[in-house]
N, C-alpha and C positions, 0 to 999 in steps of 0.2 A: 504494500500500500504506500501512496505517493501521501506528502505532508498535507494536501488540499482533504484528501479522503480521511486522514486523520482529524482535522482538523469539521468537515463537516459529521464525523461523528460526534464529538466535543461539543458541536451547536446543539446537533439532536436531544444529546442526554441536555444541556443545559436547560434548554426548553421545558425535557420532561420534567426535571425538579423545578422549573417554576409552576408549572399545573401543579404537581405534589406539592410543593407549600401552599399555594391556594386552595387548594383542596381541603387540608392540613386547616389553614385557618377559617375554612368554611364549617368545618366541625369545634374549632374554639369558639365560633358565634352561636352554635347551638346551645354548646357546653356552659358560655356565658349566659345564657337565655334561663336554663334549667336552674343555675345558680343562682340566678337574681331571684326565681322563683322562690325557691329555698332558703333566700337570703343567706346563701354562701359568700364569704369573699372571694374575689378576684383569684390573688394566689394562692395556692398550695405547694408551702415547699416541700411536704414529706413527698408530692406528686412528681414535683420537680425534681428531685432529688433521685425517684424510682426510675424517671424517665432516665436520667445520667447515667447510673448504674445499672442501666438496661444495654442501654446503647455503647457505653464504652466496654460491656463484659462480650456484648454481639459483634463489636469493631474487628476485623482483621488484616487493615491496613490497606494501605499505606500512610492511611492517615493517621496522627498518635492519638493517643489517648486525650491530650490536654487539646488538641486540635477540635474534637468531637463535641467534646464539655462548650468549647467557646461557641462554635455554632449552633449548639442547642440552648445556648443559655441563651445567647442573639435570638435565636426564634421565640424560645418563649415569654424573652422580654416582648418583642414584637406582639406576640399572641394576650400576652399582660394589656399593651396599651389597647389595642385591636378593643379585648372583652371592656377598658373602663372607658371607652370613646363610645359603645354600646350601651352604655348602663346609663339608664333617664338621672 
């Protein structure tokens, strides 16, 4: 494979993970929806935390461990503001 065909594989997958994070945060707006109902807060860090512990024990590279943490913490800060820009 020439560097063009590498490189339009690279668009492809990027794409796909923009759909999976919108996707991703289309079920945090649900998830915010059932909370407000419940008068739950916003975050949960024993959740957050399970989610870390999930995904860096599922990880097997190339990416490291503290790599993984930073992206998911980005996303769920992300998914944090998302559910309280949601909440009347």
């Amino acid at each position: 494979m020439d560097l063009s065909e590498w490189r339009a594989r690279i668009d492809a997958v990027d794409q796909q993970l923009v759909d999976l994070l919108n996707q991703r945060l289309q079920y945090v707006l649900e998830i915010g929806r059932l909370k407000r109902q419940h008068g739950r807060p916003v975050q949960d860090l024993q959740r957050e935390r399970a989610i870390l512990e999930r995904l860096t024990a599922y990880n097997q590279g190339p990416l490291s461990t503290q790599t993984i943490e930073d992206l998911f913490n980005r996303i769920m800060q992300e998914a944090r503001n998302l559910e309280e820009r949601e909440t009347p």
